[in-house]
N, C-alpha and C positions, 0 to 999 in steps of 0.2 A: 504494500500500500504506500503509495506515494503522498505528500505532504506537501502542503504550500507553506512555502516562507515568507517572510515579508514584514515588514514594522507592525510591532506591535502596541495598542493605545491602553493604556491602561488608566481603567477610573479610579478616582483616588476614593480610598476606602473611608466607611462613614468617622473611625476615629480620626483618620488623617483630617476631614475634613472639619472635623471639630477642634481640634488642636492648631488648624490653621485661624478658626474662627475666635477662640480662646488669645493666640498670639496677638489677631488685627483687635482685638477688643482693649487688650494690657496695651499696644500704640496708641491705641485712637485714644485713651482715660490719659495717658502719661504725658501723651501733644498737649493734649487740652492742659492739662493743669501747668505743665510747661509754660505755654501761651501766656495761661493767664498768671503765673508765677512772677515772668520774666515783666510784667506791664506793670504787675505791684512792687516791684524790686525798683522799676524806672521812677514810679512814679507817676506813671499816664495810665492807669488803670483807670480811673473814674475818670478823666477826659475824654477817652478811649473805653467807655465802658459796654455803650450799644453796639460794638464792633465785636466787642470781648463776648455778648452775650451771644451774638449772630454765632461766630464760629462756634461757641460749646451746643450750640441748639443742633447746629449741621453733625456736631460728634456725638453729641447726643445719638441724633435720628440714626447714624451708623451704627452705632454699639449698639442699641436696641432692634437694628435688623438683623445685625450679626447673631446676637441674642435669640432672637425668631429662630432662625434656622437650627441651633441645638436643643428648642424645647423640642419636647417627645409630644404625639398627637394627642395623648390622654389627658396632657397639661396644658394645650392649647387653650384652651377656653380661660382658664385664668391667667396666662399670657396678656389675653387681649385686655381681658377686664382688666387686669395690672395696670395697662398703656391710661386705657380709656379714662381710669381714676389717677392715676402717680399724675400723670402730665399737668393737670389742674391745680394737684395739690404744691407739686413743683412752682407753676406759673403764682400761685400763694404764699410760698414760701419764698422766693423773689419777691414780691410785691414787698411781704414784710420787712426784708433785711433792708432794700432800698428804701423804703421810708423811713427805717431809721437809720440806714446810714446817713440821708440827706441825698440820696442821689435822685430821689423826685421830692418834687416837694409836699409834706405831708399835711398842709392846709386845705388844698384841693384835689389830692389822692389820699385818705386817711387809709393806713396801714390795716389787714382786717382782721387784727385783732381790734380793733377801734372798729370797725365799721360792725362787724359782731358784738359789742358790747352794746352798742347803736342799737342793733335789731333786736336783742334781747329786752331791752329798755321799753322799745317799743310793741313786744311781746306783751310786756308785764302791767305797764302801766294804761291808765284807763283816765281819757282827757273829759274832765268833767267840766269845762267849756262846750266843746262841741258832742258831749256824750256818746264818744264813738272808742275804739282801740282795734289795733291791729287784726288780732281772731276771733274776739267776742268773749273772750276769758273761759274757753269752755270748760276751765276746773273749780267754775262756780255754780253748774248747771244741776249737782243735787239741790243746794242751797232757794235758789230759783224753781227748780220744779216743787219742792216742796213747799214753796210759800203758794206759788200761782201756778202750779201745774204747767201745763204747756206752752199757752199762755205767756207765761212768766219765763219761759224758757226763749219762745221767739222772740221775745223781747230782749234778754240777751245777747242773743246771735245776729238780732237786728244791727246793732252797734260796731258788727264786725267792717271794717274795710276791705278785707278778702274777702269777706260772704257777698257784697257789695257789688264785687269785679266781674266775681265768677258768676252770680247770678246774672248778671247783664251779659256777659260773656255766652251762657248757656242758653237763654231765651230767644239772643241775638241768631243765635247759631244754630241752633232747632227751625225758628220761622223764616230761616234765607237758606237753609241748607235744601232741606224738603220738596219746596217749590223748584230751587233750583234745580237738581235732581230730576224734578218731573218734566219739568220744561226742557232742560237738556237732552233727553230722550225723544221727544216729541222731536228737536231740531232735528234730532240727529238721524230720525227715519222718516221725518218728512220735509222735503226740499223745500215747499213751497212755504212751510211756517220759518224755517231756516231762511232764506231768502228775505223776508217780511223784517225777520226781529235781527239776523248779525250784525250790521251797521249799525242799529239801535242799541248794541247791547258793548260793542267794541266803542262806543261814542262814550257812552257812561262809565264803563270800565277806568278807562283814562283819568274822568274827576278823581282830584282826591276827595276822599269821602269827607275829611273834615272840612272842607269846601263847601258842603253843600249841609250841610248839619245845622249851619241858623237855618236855612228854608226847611230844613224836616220839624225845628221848631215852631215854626207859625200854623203847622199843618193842626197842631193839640193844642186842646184847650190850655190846661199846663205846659209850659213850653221850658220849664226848667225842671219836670218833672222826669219821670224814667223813660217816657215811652219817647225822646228824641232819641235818646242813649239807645235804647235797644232797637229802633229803626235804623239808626246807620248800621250799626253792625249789621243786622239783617241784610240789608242792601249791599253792601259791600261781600257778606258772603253769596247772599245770593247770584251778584254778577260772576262771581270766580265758580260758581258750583254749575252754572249753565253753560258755562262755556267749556270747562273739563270733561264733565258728562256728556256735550256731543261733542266733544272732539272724543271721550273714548269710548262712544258708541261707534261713531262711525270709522275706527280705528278696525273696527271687531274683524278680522278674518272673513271674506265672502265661504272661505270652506266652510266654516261654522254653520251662517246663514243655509247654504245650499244643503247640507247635511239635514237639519233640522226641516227641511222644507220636504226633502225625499223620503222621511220619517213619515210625514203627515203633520208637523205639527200645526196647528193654527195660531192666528195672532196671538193670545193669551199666552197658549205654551211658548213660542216664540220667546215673548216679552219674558217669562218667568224663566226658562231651561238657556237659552240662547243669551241675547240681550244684555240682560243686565247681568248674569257671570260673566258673559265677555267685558264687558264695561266696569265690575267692579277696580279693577287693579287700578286704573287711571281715575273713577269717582273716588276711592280713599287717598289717591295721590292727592287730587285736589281739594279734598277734606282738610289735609295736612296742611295746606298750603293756606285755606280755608281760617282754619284755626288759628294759627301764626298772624294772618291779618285782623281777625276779630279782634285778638289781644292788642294789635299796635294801634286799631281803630279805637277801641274803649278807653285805653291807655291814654290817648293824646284827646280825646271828648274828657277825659275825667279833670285833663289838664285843667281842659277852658273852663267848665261848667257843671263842675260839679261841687257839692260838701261830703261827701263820702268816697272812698274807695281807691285803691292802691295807687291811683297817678293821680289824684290830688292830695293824696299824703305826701308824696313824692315830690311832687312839686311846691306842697306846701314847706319841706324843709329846704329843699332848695333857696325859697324865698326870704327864708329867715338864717340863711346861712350854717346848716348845720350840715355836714358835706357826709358825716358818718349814717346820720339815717335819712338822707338822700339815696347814699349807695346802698344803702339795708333794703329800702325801697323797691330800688332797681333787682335785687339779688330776689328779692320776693313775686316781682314779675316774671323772673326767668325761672324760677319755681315753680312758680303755676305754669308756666307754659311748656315745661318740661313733663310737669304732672299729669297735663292735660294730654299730651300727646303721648306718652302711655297707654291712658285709659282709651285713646282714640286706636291706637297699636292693638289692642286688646279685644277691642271691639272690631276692630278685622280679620283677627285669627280667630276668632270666633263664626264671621260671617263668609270667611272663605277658609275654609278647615285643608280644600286640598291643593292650596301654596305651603301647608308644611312637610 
């Protein structure tokens, strides 16, 4: 039996490649601190400091690939979660050291262990001026039910600023979601309604909503009451929900359609089996998208006009100069909106079981 000869390529084995991975890791850590060794020895380190930070971020992101490639697949998962949480807490822990070193300045960036003491403050306490607080104190809510029952209890929760947000948030976004939805579906399998309302609806789109929020105000008796607040929102969802919706119906696969039609099925089953599971991916895309503007819509109405709720507290300290629970504020916006789109995550995996 005869044999081919000829150069041989050989893969480098999984320890060799870990041990290469391990060596560029101890470089890339020993550069960096080198770097930034050599700028604090000079003396131009804080001169030079946004320079300093750029490069350790670039070694950073290397070491942490390098990293990737030796975890094992069973530890993947908390690999990423690692990344997902360390880097924040990182981007936090810079924040603090530079405010107090003085490398920002801590008047109008307050360091967050200051802006946390800020939002605990405003956790705790209960402004008996405008008889409102942050969550509604809800570890006084035996205290309260048992004087006035229920009753006694919403009246508690009334006083919240996030029950406030979220409630305008939620109402807003139920009565624009909905319609929009339904409308979007109508564009998107009938031309001649599509035809009639796109230009109408890319016209409106455009306004910014707070724009047009005094005229939703003269439309209600009360015009400084809730129902301006949750009209815009509504509005604003609505435009974004009718325009996703027929773009992801009419996205849908003709295979789909033509399958469904060699079945037998008619309009109804169409609409229920076809339709709208093809269109859900892209209707909770725009959900998301959906939700994201509610909050910046409610957020910048609470600026202008409102006495209650997360972006008039917000800009209430703003006003009075207190920078710590301005930012407490903001961090409690991006909480609920985090929270919110969760529970929006949630309710998708729910409602399309087989994208898992």
């Amino acid at each position: 039996m005869s044999e081919l000869t000829g150069p041989v390529h050989e893969t480098p084995s999984p320890d060799g490649a870990m041990a290469a991975d391990s060596l560029a890791i101890l470089l890339l850590a020993a550069g960096a601190a080198a770097f930034n060794g050599l700028l604090m020895l000079a003396g131009i380190w804080q001169p030079l400091a946004w320079l300093a930070i750029m490069v350790s971020f670039v070694v950073l992101v290397l070491v942490c690939e390098r990293i990737g490639r030796m975890v094992p697949l069973r530890a993947r998962p908390v690999y990423e979660r690692s990344l997902a949480l360390g880097f924040p807490a990182l981007v936090l822990l810079m924040w603090q050291v530079a405010g107090d070193s003085g490398l920002i300045n801590p008047t109008w960036f307050p360091q967050p262990s200051r802006i946390a003491a800020g939002l605990w403050d405003m956790i705790v306490r209960y402004d008996r001026f405008s008889e409102t607080s942050l969550i509604g104190r809800p570890w006084l809510i035996p205290r309260y039910f048992s004087e006035g029952g229920l009753a006694g209890v919403w009246t508690l929760l009334s006083e919240s600023h996030v029950l406030a947000t979220v409630s305008r948030v939620f109402i807003g976004f139920v009565l624009g979601a909905v319609p929009g939805i339904l409308l979007g579906v109508v564009m998107g399998i009938n031309q001649t309604v599509r035809l009639m309302l796109d230009t109408t609806l890319s016209a409106i789109y455009v306004l910014p909503k707070i724009a047009i929020f005094p005229i939703l105000m003269l439309i209600f008796a009360d015009p400084f009451g809730e129902g301006p607040k949750i009209l815009v929102v509504a509005l604003a969802v609505f435009i974004l929900m009718t325009i996703n919706t027929m773009a992801g119906v009419r996205g849908i696969d003709r295979v789909y359609l033509m399958a469904g039609r060699n079945y037998g099925a008619n309009g109804w089953q169409m609409m229920r089996h076809v339709i709208i599971p093809g269109a859900l991916p892209v209707i909770f895309a725009g959900l998301r998208i959906a939700l994201g503007t509610a909050m910046i819509v409610i957020i910048s109405v609470e600026f202008l006009r409102a006495k209650q709720g997360v972006g008039f507290i917000t800009f209430y300290y703003w006003e009075v100069l207190n920078p710590e629970k301005m930012y407490a504020g903001l961090i409690v916006v991006m909480m609920l909106g985090v929270l919110l789109t969760y529970l929006l995550q949630w309710l998708q995996r729910r409602m399309m079981p087989w994208q898992q």
